[in-house]
PLY file of the C-alpha trace (Angstrom):
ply
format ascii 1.0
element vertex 102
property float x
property float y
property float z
element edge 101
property int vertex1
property int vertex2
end_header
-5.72 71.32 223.85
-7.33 68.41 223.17
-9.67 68.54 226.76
-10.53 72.14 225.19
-11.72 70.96 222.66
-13.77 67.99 223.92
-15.20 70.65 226.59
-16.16 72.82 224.14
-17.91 70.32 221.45
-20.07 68.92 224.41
-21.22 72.65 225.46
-21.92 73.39 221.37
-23.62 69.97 220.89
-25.68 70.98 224.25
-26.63 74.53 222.83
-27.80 73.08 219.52
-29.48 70.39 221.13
-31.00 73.43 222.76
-31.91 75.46 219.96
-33.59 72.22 218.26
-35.82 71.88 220.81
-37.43 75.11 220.10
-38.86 74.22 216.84
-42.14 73.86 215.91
-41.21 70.13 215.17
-40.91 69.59 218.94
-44.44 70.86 220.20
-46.73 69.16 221.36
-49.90 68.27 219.65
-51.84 70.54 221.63
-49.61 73.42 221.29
-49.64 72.76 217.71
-53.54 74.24 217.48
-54.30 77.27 216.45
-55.08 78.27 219.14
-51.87 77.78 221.31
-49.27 77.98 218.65
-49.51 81.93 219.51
-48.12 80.51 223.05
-45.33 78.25 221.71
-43.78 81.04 219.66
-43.62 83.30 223.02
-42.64 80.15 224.92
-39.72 78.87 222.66
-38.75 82.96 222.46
-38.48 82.37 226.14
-36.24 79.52 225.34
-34.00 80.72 222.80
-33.42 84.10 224.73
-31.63 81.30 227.24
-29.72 79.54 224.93
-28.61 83.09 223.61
-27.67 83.92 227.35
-25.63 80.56 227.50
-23.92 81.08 224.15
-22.45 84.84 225.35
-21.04 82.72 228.33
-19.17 80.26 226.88
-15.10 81.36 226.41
-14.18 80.06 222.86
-10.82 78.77 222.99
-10.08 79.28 219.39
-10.88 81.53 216.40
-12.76 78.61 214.62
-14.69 78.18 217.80
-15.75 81.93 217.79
-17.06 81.24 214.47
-18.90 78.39 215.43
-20.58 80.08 218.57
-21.51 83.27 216.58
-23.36 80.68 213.97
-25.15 79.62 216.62
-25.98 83.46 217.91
-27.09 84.02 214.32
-29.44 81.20 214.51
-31.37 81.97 218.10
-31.47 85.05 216.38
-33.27 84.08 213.22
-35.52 81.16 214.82
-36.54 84.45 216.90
-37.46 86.71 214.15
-39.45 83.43 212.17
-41.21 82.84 215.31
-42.24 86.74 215.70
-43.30 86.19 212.07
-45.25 83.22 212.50
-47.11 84.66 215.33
-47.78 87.90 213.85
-49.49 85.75 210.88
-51.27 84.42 213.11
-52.21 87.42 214.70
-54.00 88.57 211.47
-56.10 85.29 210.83
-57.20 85.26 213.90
-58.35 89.15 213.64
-59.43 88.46 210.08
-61.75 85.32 211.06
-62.97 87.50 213.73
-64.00 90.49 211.46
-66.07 87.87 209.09
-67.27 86.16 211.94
-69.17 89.26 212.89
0 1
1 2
2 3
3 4
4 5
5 6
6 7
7 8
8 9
9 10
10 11
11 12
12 13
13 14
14 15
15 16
16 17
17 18
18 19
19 20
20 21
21 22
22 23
23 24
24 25
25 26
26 27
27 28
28 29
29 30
30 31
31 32
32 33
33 34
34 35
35 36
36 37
37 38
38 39
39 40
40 41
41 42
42 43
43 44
44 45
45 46
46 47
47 48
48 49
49 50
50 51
51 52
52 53
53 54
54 55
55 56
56 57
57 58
58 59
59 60
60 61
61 62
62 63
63 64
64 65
65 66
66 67
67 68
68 69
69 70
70 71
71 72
72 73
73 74
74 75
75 76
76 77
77 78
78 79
79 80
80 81
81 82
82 83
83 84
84 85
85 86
86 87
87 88
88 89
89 90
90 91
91 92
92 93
93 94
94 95
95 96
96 97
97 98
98 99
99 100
100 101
């Protein structure tokens, strides 16, 4: 039981590792700009759509393991929806500057 759970602490460790490196906090300075950040919302989307793919893979070998790999379902999820979000604020400044640009 004890390989189990070693096994499955190094693929959860991995898949938040993974879902870290999605944030904002990890871009680069370029893709920081207004003008990309619209791209590094889609791309880390991308990303977390994968991790979400690798979480539904992984066989839990205990209830309190479910648990854990549904938090981390919940939280692609989320870092999803705040990305859509962010873009789609974006989305309207950009439109806005462009109307009193005009």
């Amino acid at each position: 039981q004890l390989h189990h759970d070693a096994a499955f602490l190094r693929k959860l460790t991995d898949l938040k590792t993974r879902l870290s490196d999605t944030s904002i906090e990890h871009a680069s300075p370029l893709e920081k700009t207004t003008g990309e950040a619209r791209n590094f919302f889609r791309s880390s989307n991308a990303r977390l759509r994968v991790v979400s793919e690798r979480i539904d893979t992984v066989t839990p070998p205990r209830a309190l393991h479910s648990e854990l790999l549904s938090l981390l379902r919940d939280n692609a999820r989320l870092r999803v929806q705040a990305n859509d979000f962010a873009e789609g604020l974006l989305a309207e400044a950009f439109e806005s500057i462009d109307r009193s640009s005009r």
